[in-house]
ZAVEXKE-468017 format. One line per field, with one value per residue (C-alpha): residue number from 1; residue in three letters; x, y, z. Coordinates in Angstrom, 3 decimals, decimal comma, padded with zeros to 6 digits. Each point is the difference from the previous one (the first is absolute). Layout:
residues N
seq: (NUM:...)
type: (ALA:...)
px: (X:...)
py: (Y:...)
pz: (Z:...)
//
This chain:
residues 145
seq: (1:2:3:4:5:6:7:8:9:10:11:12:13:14:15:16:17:18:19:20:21:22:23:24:25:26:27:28:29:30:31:32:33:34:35:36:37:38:39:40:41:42:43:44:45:46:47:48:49:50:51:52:53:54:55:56:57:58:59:60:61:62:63:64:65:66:67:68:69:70:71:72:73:74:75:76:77:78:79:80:81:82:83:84:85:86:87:88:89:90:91:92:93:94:95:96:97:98:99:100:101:102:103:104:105:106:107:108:109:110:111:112:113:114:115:116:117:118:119:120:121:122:123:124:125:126:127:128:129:130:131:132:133:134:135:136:137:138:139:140:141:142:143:144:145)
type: (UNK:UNK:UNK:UNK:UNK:UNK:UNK:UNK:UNK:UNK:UNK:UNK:UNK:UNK:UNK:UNK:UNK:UNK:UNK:UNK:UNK:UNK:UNK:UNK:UNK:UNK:UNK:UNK:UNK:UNK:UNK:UNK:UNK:UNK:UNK:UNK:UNK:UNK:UNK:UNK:UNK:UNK:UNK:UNK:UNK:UNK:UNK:UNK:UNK:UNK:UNK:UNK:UNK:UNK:UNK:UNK:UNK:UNK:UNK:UNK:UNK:UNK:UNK:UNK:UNK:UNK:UNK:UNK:UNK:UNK:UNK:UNK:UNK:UNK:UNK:UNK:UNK:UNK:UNK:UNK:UNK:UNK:UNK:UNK:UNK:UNK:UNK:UNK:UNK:UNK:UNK:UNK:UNK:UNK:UNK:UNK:UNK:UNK:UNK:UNK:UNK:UNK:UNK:UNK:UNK:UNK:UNK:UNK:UNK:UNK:UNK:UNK:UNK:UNK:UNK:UNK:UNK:UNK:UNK:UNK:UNK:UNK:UNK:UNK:UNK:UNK:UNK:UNK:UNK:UNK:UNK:UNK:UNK:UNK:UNK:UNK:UNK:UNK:UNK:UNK:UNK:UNK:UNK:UNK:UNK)
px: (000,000:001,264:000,308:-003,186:-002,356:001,167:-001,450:000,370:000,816:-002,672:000,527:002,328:-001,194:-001,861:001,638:-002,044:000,596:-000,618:-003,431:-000,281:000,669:-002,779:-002,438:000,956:-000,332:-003,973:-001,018:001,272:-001,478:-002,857:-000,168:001,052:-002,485:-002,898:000,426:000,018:-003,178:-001,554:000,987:-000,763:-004,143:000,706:-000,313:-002,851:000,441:000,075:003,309:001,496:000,031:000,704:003,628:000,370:-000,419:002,788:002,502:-000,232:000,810:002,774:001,450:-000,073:000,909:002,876:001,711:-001,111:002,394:002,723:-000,104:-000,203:003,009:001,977:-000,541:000,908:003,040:002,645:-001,113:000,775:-001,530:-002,431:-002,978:000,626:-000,168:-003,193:-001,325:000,924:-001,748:-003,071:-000,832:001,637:-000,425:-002,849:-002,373:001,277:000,279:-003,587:-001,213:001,275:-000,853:001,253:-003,023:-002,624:001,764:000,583:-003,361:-001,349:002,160:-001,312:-003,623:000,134:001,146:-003,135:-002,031:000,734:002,399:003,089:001,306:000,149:001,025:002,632:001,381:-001,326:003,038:002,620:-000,763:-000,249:003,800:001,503:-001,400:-000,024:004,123:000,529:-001,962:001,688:003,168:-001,559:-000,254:002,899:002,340:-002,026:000,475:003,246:000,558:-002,221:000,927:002,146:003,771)
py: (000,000:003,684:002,582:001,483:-002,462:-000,660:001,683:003,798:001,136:002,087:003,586:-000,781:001,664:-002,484:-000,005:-001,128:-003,182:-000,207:000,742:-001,967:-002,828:001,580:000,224:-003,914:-001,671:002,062:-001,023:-003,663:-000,278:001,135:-002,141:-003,683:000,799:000,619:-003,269:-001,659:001,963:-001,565:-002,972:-000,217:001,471:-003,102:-001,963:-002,042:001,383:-002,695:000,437:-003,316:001,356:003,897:-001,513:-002,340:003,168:001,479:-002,726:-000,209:003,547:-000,034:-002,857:000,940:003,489:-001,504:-002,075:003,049:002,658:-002,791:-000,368:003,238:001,424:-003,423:001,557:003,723:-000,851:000,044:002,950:003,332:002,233:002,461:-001,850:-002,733:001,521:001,757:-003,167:-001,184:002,348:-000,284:-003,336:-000,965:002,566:001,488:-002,710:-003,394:002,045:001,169:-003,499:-002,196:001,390:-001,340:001,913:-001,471:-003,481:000,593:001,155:-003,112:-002,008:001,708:-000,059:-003,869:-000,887:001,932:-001,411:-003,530:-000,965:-001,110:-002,441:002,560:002,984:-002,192:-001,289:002,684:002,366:-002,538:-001,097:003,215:000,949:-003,231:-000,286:004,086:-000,204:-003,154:001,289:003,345:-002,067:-001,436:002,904:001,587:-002,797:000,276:003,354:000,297:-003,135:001,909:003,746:002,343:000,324)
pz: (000,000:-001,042:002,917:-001,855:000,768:003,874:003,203:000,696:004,148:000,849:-000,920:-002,978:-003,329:-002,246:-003,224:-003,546:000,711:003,327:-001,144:-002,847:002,563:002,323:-002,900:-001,349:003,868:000,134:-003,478:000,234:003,638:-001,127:-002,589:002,093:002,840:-002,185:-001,660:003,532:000,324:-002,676:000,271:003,782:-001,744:-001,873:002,702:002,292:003,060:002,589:001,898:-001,696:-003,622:000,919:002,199:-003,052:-002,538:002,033:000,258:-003,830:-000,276:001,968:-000,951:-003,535:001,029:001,539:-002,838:-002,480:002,409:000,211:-004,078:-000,781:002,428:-001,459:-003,209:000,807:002,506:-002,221:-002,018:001,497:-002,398:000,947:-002,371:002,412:003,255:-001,157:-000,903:003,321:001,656:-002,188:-000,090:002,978:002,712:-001,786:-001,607:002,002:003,117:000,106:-001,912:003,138:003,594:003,371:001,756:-001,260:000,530:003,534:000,766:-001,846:002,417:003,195:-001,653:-000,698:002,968:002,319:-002,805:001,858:-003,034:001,766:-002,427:-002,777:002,206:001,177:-003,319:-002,339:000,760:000,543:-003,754:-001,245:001,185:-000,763:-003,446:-000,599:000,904:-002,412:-003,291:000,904:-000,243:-003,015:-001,905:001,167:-001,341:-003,160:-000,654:000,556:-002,970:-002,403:000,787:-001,821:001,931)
//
């Protein structure tokens, strides 16, 4: 990543592409947590298929980030970091959400659910860490150096 695209200390000036970065993170947030929106509408609601809807999400969320930072790691152009930021920060960041899978934990479990509340984020981790993995080693085959 460029010294454009990283973090500014709070009262430093923000450059063009400081704010390019700003503007990428909002629209591709925007972006990943309205499709989690939709497909959470998508959805029956009882609790089962809502905590399965997110485990999907972030597990696919999770070997999408690891792919696409394989593929971007050994470029350090500026089209790369912005891509970084867009589709990973941005779009993947606001597609997969810890939040709502912690309150589904907590919500399962005073549901009377104990076998899923119990297991449900121990699978989640485990298998979110290994297709992260996944992807990583993936992208880093098929990606530009």
């Amino acid at each position: 990543m460029t010294d454009e695209t990283l973090p500014r200390p709070p009262g430093s000036v923000a450059t063009p592409h400081y704010l390019t970065g700003l503007a990428l993170v909002i629209a591709g947030g925007a972006l990943g947590s309205l499709a989690r929106y939709l497909l959470l509408l998508a959805t029956p609601h009882p609790a089962g298929l809502q905590v399965l809807t997110i485990f999907v999400i972030n597990v696919v969320g999770s070997f999408l980030l690891g792919l696409l930072v394989g593929r971007v790691r050994a470029v350090l152009t500026l089209t790369a970091a912005r891509w970084r930021l867009f589709l990973g920060t941005g779009v993947l960041g606001g597609f997969t959400t810890y939040s709502t899978f912690a309150l589904q934990v907590v919500t399962v479990a005073a549901d009377g659910a104990w076998f899923l509340a119990a297991w449900y984020p121990v699978v989640s981790v485990v298998l979110g860490v290994l297709v992260a993995w996944t992807g990583l080693r993936i992208g880093l085959r098929t990606g530009t150096r």
